[in-house]
VEXDREN-2710 file (C-alpha; in Angstrom, 1 decimal):
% VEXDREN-2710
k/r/px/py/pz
1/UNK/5.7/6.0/-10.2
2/UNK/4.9/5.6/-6.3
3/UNK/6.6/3.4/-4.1
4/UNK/3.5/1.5/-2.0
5/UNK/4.2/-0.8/0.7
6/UNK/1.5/-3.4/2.1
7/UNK/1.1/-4.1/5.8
8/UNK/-0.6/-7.1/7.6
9/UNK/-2.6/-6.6/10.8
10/UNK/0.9/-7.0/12.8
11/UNK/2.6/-4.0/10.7
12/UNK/4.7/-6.5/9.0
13/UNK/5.3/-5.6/5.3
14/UNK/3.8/-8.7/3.1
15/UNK/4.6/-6.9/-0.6
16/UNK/6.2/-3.6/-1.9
17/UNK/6.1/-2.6/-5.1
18/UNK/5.6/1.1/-7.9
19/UNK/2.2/2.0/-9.2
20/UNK/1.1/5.1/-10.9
21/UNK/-1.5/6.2/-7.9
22/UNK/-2.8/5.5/-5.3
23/UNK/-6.7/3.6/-6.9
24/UNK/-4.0/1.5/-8.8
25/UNK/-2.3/0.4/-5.1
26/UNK/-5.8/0.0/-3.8
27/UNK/-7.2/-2.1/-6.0
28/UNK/-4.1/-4.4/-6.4
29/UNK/-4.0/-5.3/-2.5
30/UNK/-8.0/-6.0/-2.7
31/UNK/-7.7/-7.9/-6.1
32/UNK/-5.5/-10.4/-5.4
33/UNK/-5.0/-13.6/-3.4
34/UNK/-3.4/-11.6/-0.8
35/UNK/-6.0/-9.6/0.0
36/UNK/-6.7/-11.2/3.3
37/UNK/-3.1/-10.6/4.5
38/UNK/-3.3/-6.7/3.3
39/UNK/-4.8/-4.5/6.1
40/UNK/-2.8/-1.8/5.4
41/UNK/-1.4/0.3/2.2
42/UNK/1.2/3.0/2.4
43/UNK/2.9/4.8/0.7
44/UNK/6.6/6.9/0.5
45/UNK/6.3/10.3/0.3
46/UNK/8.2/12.1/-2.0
47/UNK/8.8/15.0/0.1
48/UNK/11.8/16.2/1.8
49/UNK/11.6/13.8/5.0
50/UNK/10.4/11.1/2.1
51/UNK/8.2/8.9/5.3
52/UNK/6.0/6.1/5.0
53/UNK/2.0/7.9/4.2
54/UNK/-1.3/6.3/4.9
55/UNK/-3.1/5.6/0.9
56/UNK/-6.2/5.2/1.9
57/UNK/-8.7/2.3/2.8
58/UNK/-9.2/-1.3/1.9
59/UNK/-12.9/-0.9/0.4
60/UNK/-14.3/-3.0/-1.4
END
């Protein structure tokens, strides 16, 4: 499991939570009621400086 964060248009986090990959992330932050508030999906790289990584965009 991945940890995914979700970002609004300010950068401010509005969920977190683990999904198996990155379609799965994606397609909870457009699925939901929250949608409108995700503008952004990230998630934490594993590797050795373990940052915040871009997972790719909202589409629908």
């Amino acid at each position: 499991m991945t940890s995914y964060r979700f970002l609004d248009a300010m950068g401010n986090v509005v969920e977190e939570g683990d999904f198996d990959d990155h379609a799965a992330a994606l397609a909870w932050a457009r699925d939901g009621d929250h949608d409108e508030d995700v503008q952004r999906v990230e998630y934490l790289d594993p590797g050795a400086q373990r940052d915040w990584r871009w997972a790719g965009p909202l589409l629908d």
